[in-house]
C-alpha positions, -999 to +999 in steps of 0.1 A: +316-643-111+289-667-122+269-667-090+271-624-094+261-629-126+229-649-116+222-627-085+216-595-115+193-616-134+177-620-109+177-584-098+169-571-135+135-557-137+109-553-164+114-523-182+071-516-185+068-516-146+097-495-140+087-471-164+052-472-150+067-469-114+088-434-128+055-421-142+038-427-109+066-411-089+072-383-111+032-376-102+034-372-074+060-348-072+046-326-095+015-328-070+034-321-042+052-288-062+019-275-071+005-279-030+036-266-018+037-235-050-003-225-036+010-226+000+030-206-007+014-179-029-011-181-001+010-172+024+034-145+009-005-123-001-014-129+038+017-117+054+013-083+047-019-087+061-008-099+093+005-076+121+039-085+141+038-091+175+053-061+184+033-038+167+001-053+181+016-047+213+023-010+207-010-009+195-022-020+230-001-005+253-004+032+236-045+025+238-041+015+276-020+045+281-041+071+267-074+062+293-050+053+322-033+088+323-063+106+306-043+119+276-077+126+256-077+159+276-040+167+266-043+175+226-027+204+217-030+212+179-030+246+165-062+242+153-056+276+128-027+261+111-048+234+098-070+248+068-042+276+065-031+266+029+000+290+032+015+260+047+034+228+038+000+199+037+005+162+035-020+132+036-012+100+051-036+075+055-027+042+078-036+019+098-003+014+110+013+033+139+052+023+135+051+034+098+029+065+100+061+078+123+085+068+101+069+088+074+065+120+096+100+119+112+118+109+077+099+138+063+104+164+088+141+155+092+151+169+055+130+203+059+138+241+070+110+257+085+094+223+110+066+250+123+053+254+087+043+218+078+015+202+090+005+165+087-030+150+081-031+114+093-065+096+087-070+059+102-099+036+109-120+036+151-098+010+158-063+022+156-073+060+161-067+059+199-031+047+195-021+067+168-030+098+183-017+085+214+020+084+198+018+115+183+008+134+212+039+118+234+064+118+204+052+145+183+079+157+160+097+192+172+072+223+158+057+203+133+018+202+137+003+167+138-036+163+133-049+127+136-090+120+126-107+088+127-124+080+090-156+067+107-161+103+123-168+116+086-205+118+082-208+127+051-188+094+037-215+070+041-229+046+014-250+073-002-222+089-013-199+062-019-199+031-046-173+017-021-193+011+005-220+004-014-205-026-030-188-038+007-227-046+020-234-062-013-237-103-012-217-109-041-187-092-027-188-111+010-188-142-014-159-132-031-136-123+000-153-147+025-165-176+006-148-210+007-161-228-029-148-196-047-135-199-078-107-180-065-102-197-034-068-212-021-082-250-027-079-241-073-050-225-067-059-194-084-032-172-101-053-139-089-053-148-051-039-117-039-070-094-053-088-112-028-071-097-001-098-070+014-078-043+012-082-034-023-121-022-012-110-008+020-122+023+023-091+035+042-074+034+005-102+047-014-108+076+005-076+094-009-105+101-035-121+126-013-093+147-008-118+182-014-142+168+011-121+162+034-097+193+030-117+217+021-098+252+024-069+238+008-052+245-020-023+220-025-016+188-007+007+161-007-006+121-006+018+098+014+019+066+013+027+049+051+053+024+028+074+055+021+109+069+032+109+104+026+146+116+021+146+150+006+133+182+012+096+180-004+087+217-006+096+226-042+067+203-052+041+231-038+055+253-061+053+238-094+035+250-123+015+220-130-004+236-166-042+233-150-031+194-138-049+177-107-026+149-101+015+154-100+031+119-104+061+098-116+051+075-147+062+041-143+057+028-174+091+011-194+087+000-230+054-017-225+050-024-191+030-002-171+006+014-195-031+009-191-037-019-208-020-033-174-041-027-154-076-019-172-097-047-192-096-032-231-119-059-242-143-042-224-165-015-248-167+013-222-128+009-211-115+008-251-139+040-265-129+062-233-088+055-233-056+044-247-045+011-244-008+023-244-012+053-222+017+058-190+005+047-158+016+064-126+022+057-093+005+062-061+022+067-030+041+100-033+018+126-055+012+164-053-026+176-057-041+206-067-071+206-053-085+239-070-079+217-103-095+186-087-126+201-078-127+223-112-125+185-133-146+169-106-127+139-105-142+131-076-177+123-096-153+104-125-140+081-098-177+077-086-191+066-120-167+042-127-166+026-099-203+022-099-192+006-135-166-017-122-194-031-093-184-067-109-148-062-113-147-067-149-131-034-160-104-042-138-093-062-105-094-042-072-075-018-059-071+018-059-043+026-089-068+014-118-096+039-107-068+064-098-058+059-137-090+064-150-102+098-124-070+113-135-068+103-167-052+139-187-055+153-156-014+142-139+018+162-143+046+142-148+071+147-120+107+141-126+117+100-118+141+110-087+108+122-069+097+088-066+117+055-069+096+021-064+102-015-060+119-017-024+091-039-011+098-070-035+129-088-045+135-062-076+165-049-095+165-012-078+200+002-082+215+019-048+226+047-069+185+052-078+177+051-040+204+076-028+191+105-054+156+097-046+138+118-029+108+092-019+117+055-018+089+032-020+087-002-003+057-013-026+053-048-027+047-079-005+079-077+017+075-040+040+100-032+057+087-033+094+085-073+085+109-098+089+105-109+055+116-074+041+144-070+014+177-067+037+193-048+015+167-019+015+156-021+051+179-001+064+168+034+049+136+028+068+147+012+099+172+045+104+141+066+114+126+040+140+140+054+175+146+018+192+150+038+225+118+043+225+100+031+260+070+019+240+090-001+211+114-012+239+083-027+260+074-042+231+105-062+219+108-050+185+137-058+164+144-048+134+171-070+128+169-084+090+166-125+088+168-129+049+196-131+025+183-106+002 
């Protein structure tokens, strides 16, 4: 006993240095949580960025496949059925093969009359080959599929458009592109995903040029490529929507959601011109009158505050808080079954919600067509993905789901 007893006093150490030795340690955890916490954020905003390996490859192999067996010659649109605005309209603009099929097939699946519906796909030169390439050698039965390549409209240049306009300017290469940013990865910013360059693409602003681009149409209906379209969509051509341009499903609960979300009221010009508490709406499944459009101009509303917003301080970036403003009065509220968000983050979406929706939304970080995707909503998407497909085959994809969501 005696010589344990002199073996702890030895042992026993000042109470100061341990203390001091705890402090230290605790430190440097707390360092290492706030590395590991902007790792992190960094890498779930540049993820949806990214594109899987197997959807570069379809990318490639559909482009290799349209020169090699000369497929440019092989278009067949009805060229008459596509400013005839008798017909069922949609407008889907993507970048992204896999998911622009998944929204025609899901939507084509639930409807009566195929031969009357006719889809508008817009992308960027680079994916244009392959996406007409698929839809020329999987194109849905009757349906009429038109794809155009953004970069072939002459009249959308910078002229025209505070968009690109504010893409050449210096200030905004600094803000996406410049490593001593403020807002760069090394400060750990809380706003890091408004630098992602996709909120100035011009691929998601030009659903503001809807008249321009569609001219002799009446009625058309904007679709999101992160959509699963499970209902019959026709009855929305036929609503009355009062003089409206925009028809949409408000998303704001109690206080979330309402403008003061997403627009900066300290701001002078943004607190004379609107309500702080006004609903917000979504984009991603919306019916537009274009006759109503062109009659409010919201085209030229959209134009002048974005000219406004050059420096971002009426709001962030993106396309929903100029959508807000150009529509502001101007959106017909559509029933909530229309259009049910949330599937593309770890939310609280009921299944009963999804199952009487007639548009599911995978908004969010986590899109279906990536492993990181919700499991529990992948499903409704994956259903529409033919994996017997020679091209997706080639290409290995998998749409197995590797999360426990």
């Amino acid at each position: 006993m005696g010589e344990v007893l002199f073996t702890a006093k030895n042992k026993v150490h000042d109470c100061v240095d341990v203390e001091k030795k705890l402090r230290v340690m605790v430190q440097y955890e707390e360092e290492n949580v706030i590395a590991v916490k902007k790792q992190s954020t960094f890498l779930t905003q540049r993820a949806p960025q990214t594109i899987p390996a197997p959807l570069h490859c379809l990318s490639l192999q559909l482009t290799a496949d349209y020169f090699l067996k000369d497929y440019s010659s092989k278009e067949d649109v009805e060229t008459d059925k596509l400013e005839d605005p008798s017909l069922y309209h949609y407008a889907i603009f993507s970048d992204n093969v896999l998911a622009t099929s998944v929204v025609v097939n899901s939507t084509i699946s639930h409807v009566r009359e195929p031969e009357k519906h006719v889809f508008h796909i817009v992308t960027d030169r680079l994916n244009f080959v392959p996406m007409k390439m698929w839809f020329l050698v999987n194109r849905p039965p009757h349906a009429t599929v038109h794809v155009e390549n953004m970069d072939e409209f002459r009249w959308l240049n910078s002229s025209l458009s505070p968009v690109l306009r504010q893409l050449d300017s210096e200030m905004m290469k600094e803000y996406y592109f410049g490593s001593d940013h403020p807002s760069s990865l090394s400060v750990g910013d809380d706003h890091l995903k408004y630098r992602n360059p996709k909120y100035l693409s011009m691929l998601n602003h030009i659903r503001f040029y809807m008249p321009e681009i569609y001219p002799k149409l009446e009625k058309i209906l904007f679709l999101d490529d992160d959509v699963v379209v499970q209902k019959d969509l026709t009855p929305l051509w036929s609503l009355d929507m009062n003089g409206m341009a925009n028809g949409a499903v408000m998303t704001c609960k109690d206080t979330f959601h309402r403008l003061d979300t997403y627009l900066n009221f300290s701001n002078p010009e943004i607190a004379s011109s609107f309500h702080p508490k006004a609903c917000g709406w979504a984009f991603g499944m919306n019916i537009f009158d274009l006759k109503a459009w062109k009659m409010h101009d919201v085209t030229e509303i959209y134009h002048k505050w974005q000219d406004l917003n050059w420096d971002r301080r009426l709001w962030k970036l993106g396309t929903l808080p100029p959508g807000l403003i150009a529509f502001y009065n101007l959106t017909y509220v559509l029933d909530d079954t229309w259009h049910v968000l949330g599937l593309g983050h770890e939310s609280d979406v009921q299944i009963d919600e999804i199952e009487k929706a007639a548009v599911i939304h995978y908004n969010g970080n986590h899109k279906p067509w990536m492993e990181l995707a919700v499991c529990r909503f992948k499903k409704h998407w994956s259903k529409y993905v033919d994996l017997d497909n020679p091209y997706l085959m080639n290409c290995g994809l998998s749409l197995e789901c590797h999360m426990t969501q």
